[in-house]
N, CA, C and O atoms as a GROMACS GRO file, in nm:
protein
  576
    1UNK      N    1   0.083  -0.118   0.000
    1UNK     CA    2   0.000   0.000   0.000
    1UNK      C    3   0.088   0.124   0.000
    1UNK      O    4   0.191   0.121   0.067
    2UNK      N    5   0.046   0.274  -0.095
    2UNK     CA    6   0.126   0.343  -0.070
    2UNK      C    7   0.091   0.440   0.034
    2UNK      O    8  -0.023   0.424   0.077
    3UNK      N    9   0.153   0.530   0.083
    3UNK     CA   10   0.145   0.570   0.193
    3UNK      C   11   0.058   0.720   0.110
    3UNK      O   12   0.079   0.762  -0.004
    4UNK      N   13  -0.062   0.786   0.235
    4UNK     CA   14  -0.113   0.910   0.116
    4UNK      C   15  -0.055   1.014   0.090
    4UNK      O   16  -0.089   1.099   0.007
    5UNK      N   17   0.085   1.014   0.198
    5UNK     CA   18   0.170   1.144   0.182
    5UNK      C   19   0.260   1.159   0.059
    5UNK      O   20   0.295   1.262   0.000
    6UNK      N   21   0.288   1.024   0.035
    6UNK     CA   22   0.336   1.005  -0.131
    6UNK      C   23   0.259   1.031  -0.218
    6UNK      O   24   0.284   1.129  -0.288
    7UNK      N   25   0.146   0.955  -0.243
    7UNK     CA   26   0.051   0.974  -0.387
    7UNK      C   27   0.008   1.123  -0.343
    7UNK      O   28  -0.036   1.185  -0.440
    8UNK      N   29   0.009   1.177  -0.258
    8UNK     CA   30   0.031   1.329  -0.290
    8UNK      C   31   0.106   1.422  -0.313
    8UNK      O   32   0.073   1.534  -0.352
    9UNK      N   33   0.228   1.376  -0.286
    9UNK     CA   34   0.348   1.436  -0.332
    9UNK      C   35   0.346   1.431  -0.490
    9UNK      O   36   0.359   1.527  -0.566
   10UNK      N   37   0.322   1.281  -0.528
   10UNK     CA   38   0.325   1.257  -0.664
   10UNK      C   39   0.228   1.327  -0.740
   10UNK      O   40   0.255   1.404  -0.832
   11UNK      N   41   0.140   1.306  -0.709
   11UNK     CA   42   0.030   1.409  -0.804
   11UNK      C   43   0.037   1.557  -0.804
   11UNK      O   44  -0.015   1.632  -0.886
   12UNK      N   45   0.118   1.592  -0.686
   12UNK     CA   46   0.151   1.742  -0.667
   12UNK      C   47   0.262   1.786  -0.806
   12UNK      O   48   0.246   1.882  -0.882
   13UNK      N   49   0.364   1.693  -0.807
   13UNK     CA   50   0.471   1.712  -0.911
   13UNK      C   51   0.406   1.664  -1.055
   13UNK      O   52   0.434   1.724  -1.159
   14UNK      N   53   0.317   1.551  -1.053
   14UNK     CA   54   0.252   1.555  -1.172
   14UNK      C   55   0.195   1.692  -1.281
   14UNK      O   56   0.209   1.735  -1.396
   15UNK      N   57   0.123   1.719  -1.151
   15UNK     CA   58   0.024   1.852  -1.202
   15UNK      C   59   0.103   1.962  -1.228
   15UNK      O   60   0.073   2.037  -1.322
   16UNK      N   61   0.246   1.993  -1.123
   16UNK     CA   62   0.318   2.066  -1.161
   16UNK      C   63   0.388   2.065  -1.304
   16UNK      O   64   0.403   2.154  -1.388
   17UNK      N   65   0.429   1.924  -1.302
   17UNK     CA   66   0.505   1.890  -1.467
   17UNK      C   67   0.397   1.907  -1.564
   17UNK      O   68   0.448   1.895  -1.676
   18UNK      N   69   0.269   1.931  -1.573
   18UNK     CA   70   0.166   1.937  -1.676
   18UNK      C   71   0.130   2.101  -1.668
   18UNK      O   72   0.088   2.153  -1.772
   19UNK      N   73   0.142   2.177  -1.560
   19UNK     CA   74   0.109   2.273  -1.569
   19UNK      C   75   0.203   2.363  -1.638
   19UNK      O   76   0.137   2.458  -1.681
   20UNK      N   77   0.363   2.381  -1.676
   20UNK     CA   78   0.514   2.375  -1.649
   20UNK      C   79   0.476   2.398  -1.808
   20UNK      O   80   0.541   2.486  -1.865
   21UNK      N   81   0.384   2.332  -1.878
   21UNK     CA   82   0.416   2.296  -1.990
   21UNK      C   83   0.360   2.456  -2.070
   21UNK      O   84   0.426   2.512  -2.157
   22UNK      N   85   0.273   2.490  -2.034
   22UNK     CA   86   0.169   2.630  -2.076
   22UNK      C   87   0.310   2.723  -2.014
   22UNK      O   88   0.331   2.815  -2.093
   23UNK      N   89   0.421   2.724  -1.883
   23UNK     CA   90   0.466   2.835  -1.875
   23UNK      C   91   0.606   2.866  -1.984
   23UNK      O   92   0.670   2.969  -2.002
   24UNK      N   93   0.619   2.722  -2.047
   24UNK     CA   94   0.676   2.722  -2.125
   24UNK      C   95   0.664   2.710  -2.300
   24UNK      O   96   0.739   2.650  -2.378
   25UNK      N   97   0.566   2.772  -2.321
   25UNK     CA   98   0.509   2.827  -2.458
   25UNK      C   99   0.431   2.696  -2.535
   25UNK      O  100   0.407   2.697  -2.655
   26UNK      N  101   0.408   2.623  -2.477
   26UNK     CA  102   0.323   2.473  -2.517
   26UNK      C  103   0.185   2.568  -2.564
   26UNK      O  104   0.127   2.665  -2.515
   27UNK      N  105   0.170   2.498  -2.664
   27UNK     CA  106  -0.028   2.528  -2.665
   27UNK      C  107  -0.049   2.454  -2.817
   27UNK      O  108   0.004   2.452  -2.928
   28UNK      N  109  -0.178   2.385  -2.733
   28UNK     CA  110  -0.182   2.294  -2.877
   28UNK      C  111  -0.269   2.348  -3.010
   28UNK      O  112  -0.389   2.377  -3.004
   29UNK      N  113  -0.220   2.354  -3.083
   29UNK     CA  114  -0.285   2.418  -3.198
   29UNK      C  115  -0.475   2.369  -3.244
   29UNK      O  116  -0.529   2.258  -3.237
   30UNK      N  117  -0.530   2.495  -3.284
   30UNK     CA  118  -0.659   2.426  -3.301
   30UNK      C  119  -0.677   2.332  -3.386
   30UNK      O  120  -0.579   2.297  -3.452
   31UNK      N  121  -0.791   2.274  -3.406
   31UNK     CA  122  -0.807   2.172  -3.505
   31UNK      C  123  -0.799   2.272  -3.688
   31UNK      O  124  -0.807   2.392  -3.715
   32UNK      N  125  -0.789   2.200  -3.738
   32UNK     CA  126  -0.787   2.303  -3.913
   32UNK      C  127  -0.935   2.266  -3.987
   32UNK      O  128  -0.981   2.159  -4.025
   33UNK      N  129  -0.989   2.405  -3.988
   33UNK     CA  130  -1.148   2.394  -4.057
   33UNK      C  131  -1.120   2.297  -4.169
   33UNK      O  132  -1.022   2.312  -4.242
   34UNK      N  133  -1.205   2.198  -4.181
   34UNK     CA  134  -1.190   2.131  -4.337
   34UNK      C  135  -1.339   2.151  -4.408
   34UNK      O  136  -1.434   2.166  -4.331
   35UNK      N  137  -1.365   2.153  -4.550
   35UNK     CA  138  -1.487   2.152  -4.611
   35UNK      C  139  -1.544   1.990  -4.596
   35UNK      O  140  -1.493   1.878  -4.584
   36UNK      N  141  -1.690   2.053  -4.605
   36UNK     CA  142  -1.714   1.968  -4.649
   36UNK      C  143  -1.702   1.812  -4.724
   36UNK      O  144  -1.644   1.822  -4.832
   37UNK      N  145  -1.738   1.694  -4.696
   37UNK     CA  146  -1.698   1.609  -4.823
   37UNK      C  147  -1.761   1.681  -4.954
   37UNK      O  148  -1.690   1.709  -5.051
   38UNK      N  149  -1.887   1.706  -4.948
   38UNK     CA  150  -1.952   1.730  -5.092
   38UNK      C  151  -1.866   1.858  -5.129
   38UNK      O  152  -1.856   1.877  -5.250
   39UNK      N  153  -1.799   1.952  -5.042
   39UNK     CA  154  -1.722   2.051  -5.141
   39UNK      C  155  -1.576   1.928  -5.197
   39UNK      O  156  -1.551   1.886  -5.310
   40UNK      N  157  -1.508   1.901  -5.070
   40UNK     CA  158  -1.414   1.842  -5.090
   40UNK      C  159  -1.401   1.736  -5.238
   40UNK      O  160  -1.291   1.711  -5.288
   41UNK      N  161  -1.537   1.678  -5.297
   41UNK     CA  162  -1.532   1.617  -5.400
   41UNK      C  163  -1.544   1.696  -5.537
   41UNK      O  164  -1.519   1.644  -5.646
   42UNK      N  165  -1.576   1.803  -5.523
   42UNK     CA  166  -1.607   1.949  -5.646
   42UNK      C  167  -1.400   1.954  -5.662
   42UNK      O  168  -1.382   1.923  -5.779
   43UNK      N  169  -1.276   1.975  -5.603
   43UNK     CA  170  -1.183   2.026  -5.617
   43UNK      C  171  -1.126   1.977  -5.705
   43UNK      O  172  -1.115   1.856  -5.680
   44UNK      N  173  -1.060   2.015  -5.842
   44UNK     CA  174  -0.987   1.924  -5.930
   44UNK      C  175  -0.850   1.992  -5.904
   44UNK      O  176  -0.815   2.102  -5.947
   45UNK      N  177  -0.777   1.903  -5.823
   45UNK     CA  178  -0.592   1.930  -5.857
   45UNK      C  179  -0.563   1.946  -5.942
   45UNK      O  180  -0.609   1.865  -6.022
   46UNK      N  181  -0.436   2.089  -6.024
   46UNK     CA  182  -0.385   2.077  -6.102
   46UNK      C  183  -0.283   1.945  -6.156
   46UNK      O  184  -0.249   1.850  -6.087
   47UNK      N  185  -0.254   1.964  -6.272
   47UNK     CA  186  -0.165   1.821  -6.297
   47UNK      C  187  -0.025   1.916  -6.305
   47UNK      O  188   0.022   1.875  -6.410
   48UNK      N  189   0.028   1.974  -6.276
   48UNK     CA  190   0.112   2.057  -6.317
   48UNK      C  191   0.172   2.169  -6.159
   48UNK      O  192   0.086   2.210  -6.081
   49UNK      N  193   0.267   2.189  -6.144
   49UNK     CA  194   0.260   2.321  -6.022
   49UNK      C  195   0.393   2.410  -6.105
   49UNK      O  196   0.439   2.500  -6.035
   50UNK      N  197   0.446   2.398  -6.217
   50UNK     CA  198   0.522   2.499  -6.283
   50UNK      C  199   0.476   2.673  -6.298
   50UNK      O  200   0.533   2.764  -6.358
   51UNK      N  201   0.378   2.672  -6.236
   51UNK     CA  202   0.353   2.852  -6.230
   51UNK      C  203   0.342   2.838  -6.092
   51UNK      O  204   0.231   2.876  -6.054
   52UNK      N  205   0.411   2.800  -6.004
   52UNK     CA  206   0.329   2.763  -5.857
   52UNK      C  207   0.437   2.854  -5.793
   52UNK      O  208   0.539   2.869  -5.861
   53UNK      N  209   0.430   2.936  -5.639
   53UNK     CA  210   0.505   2.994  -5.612
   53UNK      C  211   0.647   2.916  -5.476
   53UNK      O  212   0.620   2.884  -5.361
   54UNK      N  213   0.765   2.908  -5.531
   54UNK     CA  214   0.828   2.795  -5.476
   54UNK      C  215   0.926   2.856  -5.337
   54UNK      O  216   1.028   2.923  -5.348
   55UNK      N  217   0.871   2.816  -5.226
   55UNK     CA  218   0.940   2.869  -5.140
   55UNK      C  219   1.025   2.737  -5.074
   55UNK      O  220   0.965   2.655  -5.004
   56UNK      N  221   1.202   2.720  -5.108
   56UNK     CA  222   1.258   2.641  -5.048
   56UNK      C  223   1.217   2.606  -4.888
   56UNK      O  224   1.150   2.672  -4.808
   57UNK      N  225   1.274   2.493  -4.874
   57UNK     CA  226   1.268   2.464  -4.708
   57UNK      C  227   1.334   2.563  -4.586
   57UNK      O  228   1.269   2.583  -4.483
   58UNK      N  229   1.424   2.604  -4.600
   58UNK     CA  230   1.454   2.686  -4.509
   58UNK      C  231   1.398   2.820  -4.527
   58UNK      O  232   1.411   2.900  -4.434
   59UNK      N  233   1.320   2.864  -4.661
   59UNK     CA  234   1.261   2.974  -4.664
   59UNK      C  235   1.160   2.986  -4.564
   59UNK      O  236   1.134   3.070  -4.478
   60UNK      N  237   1.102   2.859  -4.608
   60UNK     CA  238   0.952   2.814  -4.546
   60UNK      C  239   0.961   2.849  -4.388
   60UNK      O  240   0.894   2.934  -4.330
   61UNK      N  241   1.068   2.753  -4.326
   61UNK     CA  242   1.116   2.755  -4.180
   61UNK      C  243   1.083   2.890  -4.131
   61UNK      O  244   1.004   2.913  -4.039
   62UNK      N  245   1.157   2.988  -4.206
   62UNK     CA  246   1.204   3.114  -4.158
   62UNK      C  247   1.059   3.178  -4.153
   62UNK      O  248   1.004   3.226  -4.054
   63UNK      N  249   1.011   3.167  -4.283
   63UNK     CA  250   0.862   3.231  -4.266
   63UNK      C  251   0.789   3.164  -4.141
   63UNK      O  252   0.750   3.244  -4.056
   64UNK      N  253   0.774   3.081  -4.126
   64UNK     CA  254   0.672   2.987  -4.015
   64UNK      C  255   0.721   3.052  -3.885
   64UNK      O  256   0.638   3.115  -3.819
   65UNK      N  257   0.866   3.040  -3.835
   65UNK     CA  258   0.902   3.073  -3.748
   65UNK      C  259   0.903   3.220  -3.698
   65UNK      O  260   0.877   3.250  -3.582
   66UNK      N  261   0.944   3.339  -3.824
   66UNK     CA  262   0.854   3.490  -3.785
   66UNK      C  263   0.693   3.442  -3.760
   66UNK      O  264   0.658   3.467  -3.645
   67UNK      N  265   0.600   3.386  -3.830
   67UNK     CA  266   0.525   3.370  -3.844
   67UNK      C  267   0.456   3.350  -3.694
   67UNK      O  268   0.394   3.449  -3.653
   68UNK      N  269   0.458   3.284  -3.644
   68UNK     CA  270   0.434   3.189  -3.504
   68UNK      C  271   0.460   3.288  -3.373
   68UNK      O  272   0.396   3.282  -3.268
   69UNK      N  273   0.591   3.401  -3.410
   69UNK     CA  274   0.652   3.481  -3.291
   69UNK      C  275   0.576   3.579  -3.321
   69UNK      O  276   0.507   3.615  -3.226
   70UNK      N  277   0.554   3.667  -3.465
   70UNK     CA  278   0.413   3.761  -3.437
   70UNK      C  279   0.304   3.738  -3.417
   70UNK      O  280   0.245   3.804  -3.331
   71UNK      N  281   0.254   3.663  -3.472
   71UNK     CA  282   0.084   3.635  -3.432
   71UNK      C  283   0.104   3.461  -3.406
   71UNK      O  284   0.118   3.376  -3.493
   72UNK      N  285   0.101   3.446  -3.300
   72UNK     CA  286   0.098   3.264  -3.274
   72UNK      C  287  -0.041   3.257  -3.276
   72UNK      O  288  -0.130   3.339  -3.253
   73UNK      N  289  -0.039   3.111  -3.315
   73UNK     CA  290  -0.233   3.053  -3.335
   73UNK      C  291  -0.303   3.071  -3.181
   73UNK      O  292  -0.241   3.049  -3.077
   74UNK      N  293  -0.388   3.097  -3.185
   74UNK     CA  294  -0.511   3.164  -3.118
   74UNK      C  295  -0.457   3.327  -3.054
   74UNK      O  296  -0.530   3.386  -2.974
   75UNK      N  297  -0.363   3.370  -3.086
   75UNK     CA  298  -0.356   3.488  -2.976
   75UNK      C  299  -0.443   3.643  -3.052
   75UNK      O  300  -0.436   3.698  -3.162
   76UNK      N  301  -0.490   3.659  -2.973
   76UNK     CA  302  -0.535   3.826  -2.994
   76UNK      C  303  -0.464   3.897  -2.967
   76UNK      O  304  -0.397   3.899  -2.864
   77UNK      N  305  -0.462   3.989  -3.077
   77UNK     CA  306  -0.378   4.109  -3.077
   77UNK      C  307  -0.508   4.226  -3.026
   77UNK      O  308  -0.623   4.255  -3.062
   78UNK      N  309  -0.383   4.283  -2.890
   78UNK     CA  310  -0.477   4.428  -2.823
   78UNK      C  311  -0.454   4.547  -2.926
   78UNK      O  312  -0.369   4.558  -3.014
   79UNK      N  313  -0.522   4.604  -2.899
   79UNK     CA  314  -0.507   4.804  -2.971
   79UNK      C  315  -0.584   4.836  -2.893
   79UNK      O  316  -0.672   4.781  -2.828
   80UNK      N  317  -0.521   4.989  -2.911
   80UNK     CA  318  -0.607   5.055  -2.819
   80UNK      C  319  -0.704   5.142  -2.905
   80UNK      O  320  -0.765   5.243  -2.871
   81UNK      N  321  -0.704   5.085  -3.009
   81UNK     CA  322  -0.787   5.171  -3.140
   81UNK      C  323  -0.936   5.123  -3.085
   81UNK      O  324  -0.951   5.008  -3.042
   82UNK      N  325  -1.044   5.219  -3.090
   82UNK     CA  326  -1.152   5.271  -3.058
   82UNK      C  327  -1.240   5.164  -3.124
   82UNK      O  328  -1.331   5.108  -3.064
   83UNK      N  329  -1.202   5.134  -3.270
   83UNK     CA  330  -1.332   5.026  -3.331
   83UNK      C  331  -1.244   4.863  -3.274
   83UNK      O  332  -1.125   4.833  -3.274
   84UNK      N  333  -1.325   4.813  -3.246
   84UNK     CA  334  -1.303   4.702  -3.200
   84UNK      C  335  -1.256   4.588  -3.310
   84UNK      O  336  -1.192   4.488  -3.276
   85UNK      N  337  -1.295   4.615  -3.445
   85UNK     CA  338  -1.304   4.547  -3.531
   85UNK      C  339  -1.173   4.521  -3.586
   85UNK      O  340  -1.138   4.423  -3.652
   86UNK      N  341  -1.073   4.670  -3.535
   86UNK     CA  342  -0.904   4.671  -3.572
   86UNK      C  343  -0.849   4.595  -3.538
   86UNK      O  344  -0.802   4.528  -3.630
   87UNK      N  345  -0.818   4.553  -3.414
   87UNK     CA  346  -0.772   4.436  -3.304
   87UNK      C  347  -0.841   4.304  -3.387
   87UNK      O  348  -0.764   4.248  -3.465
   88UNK      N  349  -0.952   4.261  -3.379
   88UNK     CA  350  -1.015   4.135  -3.455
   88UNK      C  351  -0.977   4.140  -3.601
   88UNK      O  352  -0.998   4.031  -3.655
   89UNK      N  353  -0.920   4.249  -3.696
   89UNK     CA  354  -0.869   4.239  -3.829
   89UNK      C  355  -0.685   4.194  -3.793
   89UNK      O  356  -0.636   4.107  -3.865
   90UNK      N  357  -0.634   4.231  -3.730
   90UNK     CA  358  -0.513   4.254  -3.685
   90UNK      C  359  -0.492   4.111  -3.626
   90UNK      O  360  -0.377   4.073  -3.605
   91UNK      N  361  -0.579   4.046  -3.604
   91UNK     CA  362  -0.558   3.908  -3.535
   91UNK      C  363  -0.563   3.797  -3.617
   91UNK      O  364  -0.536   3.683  -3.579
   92UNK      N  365  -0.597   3.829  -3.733
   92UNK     CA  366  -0.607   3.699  -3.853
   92UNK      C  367  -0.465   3.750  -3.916
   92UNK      O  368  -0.415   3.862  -3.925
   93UNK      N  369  -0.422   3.621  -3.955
   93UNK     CA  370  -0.325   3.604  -4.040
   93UNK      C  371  -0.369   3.654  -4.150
   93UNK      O  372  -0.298   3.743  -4.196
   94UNK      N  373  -0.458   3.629  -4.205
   94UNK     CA  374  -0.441   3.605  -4.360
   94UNK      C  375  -0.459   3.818  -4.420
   94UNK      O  376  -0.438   3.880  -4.524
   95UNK      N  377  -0.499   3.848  -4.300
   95UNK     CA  378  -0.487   4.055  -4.291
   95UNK      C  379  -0.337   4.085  -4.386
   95UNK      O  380  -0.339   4.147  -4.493
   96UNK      N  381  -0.242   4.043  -4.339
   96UNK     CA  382  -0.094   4.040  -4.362
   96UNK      C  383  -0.020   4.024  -4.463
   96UNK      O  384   0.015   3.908  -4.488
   97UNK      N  385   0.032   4.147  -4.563
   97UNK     CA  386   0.124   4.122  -4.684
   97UNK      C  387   0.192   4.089  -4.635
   97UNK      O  388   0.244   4.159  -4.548
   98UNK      N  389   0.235   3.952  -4.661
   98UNK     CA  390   0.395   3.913  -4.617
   98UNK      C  391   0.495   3.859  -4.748
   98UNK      O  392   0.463   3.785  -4.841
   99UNK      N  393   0.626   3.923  -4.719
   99UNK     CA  394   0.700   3.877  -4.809
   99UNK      C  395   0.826   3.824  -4.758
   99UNK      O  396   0.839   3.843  -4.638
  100UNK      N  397   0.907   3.773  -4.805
  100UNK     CA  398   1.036   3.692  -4.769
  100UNK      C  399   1.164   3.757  -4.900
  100UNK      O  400   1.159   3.786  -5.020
  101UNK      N  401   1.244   3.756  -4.818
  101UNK     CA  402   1.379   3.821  -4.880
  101UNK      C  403   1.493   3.755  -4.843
  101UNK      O  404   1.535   3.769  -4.729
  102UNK      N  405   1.571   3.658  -4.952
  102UNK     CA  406   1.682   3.613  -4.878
  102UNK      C  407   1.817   3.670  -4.931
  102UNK      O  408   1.855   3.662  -5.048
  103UNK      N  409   1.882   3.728  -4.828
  103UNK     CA  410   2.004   3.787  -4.890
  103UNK      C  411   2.110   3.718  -4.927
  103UNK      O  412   2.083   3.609  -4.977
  104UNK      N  413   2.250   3.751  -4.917
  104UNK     CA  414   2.364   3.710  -4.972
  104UNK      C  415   2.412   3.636  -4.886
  104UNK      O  416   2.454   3.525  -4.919
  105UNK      N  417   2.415   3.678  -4.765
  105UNK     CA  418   2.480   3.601  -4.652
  105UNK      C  419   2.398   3.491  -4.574
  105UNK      O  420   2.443   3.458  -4.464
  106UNK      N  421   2.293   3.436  -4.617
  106UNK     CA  422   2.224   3.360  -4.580
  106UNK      C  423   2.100   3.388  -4.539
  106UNK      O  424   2.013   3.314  -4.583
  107UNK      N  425   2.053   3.512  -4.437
  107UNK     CA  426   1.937   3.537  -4.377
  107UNK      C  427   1.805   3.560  -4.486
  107UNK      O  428   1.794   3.569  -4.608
  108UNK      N  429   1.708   3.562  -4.361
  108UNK     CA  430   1.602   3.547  -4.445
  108UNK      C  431   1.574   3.692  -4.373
  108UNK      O  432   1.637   3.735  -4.276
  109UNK      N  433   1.474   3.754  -4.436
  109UNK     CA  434   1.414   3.906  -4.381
  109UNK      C  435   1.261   3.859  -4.412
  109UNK      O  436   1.226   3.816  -4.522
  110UNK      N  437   1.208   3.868  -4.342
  110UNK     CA  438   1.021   3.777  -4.334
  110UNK      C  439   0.951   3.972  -4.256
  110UNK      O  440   0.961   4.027  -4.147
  111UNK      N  441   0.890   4.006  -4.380
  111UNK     CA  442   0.784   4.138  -4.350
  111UNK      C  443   0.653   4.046  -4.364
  111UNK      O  444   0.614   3.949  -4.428
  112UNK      N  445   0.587   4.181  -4.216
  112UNK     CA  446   0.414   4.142  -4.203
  112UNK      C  447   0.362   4.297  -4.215
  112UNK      O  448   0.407   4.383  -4.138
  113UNK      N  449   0.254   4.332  -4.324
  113UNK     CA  450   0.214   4.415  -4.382
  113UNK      C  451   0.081   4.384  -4.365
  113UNK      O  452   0.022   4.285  -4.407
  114UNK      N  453   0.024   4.508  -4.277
  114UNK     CA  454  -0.162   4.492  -4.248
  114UNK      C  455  -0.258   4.532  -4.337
  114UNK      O  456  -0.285   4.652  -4.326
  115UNK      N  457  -0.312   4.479  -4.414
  115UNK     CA  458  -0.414   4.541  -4.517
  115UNK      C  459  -0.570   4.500  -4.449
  115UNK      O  460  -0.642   4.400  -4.444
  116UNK      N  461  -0.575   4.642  -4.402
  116UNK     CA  462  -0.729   4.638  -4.306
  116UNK      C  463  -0.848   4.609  -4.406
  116UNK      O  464  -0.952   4.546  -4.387
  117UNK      N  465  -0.795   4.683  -4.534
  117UNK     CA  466  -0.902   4.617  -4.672
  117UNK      C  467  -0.960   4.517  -4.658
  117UNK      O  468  -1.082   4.506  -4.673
  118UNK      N  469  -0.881   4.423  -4.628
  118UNK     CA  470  -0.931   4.276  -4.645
  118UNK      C  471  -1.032   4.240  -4.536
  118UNK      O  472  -1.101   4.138  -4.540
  119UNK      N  473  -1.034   4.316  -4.452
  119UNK     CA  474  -1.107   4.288  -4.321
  119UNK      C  475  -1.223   4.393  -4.377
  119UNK      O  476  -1.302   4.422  -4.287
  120UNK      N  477  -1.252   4.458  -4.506
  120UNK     CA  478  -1.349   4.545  -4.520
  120UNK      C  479  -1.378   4.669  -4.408
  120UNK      O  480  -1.482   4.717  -4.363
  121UNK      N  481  -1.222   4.698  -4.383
  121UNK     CA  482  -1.223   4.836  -4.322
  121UNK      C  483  -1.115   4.919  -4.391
  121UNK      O  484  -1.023   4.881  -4.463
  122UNK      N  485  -1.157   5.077  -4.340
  122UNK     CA  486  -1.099   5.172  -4.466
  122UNK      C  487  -1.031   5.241  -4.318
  122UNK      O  488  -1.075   5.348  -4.276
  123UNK      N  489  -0.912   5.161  -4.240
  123UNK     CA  490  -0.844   5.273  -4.116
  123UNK      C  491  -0.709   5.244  -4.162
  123UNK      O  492  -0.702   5.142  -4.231
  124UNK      N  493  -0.590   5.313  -4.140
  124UNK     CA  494  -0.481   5.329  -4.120
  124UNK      C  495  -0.404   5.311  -3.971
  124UNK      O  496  -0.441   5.339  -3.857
  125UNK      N  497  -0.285   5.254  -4.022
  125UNK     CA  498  -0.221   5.152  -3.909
  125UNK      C  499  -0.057   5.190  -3.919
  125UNK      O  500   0.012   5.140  -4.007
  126UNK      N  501  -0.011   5.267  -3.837
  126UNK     CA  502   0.150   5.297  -3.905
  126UNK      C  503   0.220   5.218  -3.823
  126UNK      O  504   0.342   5.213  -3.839
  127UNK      N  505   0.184   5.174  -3.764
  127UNK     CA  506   0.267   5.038  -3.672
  127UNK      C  507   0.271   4.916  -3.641
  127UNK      O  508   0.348   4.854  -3.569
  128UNK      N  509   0.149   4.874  -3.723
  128UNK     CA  510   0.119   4.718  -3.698
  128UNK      C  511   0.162   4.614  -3.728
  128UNK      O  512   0.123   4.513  -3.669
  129UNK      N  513   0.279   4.607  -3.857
  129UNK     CA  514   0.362   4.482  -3.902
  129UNK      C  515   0.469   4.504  -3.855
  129UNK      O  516   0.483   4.575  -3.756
  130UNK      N  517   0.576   4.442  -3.922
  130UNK     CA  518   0.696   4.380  -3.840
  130UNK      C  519   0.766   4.333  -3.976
  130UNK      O  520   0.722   4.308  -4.088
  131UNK      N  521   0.946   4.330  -3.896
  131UNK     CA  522   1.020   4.288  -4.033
  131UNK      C  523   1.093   4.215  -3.935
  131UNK      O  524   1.114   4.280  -3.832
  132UNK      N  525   1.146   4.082  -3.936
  132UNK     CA  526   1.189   3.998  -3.905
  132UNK      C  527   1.331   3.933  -3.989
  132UNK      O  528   1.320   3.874  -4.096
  133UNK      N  529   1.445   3.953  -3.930
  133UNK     CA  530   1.526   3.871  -3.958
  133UNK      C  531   1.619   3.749  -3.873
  133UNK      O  532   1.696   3.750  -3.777
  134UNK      N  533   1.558   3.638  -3.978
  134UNK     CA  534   1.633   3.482  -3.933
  134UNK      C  535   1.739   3.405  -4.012
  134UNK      O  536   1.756   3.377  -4.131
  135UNK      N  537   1.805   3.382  -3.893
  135UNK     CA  538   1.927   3.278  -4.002
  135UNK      C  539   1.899   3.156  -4.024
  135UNK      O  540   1.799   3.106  -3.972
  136UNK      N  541   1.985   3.080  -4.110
  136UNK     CA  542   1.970   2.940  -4.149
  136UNK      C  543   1.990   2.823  -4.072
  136UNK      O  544   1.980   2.705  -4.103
  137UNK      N  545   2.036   2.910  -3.903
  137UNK     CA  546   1.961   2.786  -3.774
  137UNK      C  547   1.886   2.805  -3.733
  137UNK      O  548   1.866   2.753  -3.623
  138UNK      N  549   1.768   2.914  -3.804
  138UNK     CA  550   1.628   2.891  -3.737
  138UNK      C  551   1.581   2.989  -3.613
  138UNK      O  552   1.488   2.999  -3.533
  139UNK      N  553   1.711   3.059  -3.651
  139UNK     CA  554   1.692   3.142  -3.493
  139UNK      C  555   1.623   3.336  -3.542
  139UNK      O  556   1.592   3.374  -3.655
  140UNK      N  557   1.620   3.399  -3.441
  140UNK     CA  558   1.549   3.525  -3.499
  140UNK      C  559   1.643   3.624  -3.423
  140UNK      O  560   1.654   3.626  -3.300
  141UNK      N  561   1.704   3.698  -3.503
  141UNK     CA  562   1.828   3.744  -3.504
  141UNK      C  563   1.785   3.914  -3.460
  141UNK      O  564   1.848   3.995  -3.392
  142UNK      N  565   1.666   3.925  -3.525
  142UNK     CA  566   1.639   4.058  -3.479
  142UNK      C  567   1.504   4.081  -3.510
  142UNK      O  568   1.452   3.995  -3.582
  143UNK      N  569   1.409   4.206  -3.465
  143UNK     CA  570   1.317   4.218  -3.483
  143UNK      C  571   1.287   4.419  -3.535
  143UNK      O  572   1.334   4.516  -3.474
  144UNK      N  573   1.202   4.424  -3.653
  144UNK     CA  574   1.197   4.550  -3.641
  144UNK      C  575   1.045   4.544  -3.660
  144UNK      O  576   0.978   4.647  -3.657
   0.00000   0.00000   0.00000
């Protein structure tokens, strides 16, 4: 039999090691909307991706990884802007011109560009993206 001062010790450090996990940037990503089957059967794949836009693997990395440090999945972005709707445009990814630049010396330069348009609002934002540069270990070297 174990004694109850143990199985409480243990479950104390359990809960601690599970809780440990959120103070250390854990969070599990949501599930990904999928269509429908009946849309899902309408889609015809190209046979071809030669006009397709080709972002190498470490491009990709670099993008994902700015990607994740400005807007990580589920987080809301605050403002202190008056329509509420700025903050909820500002919080979707897909708001965001982003482009990728890889220079000579290896780095990648990953810009996030807010187009409130897309959110079907007509406000101005002189501070809301970000230019990001990462090297080819993945790391984020600087932030503007």
């Amino acid at each position: 039999m174990i004694p109850h001062g143990f199985r409480a010790l243990c479950l104390g450090l359990l809960g601690l090691g599970l809780g440990g996990c959120s103070l250390l940037g854990y969070h599990k990503l949501p599930p990904t909307p999928r269509a429908s089957p009946e849309e899902a059967a309408q889609v015809r794949f190209p046979d071809a991706f030669d006009d397709a836009t080709h972002l190498p693997g470490p491009m990709l990395e670099a993008l994902t990884l700015a990607l994740n440090d400005f807007l990580p999945p589920g987080r809301k972005v605050q403002t202190n802007a008056r329509d509420q709707r700025i903050a909820e445009c500002l919080s979707r990814r897909g708001t965001y011109e982003t482009r990728v630049l890889r220079s000579q010396e290896g780095l990648f330069f990953v810009s996030f560009i807010p187009d409130l348009t897309r959110c079907g609002l007509d406000a101005e934002i002189l501070d809301g993206g970000a230019v990001y540069c990462i090297d080819g270990r993945g790391r984020i070297l600087a932030v503007r």
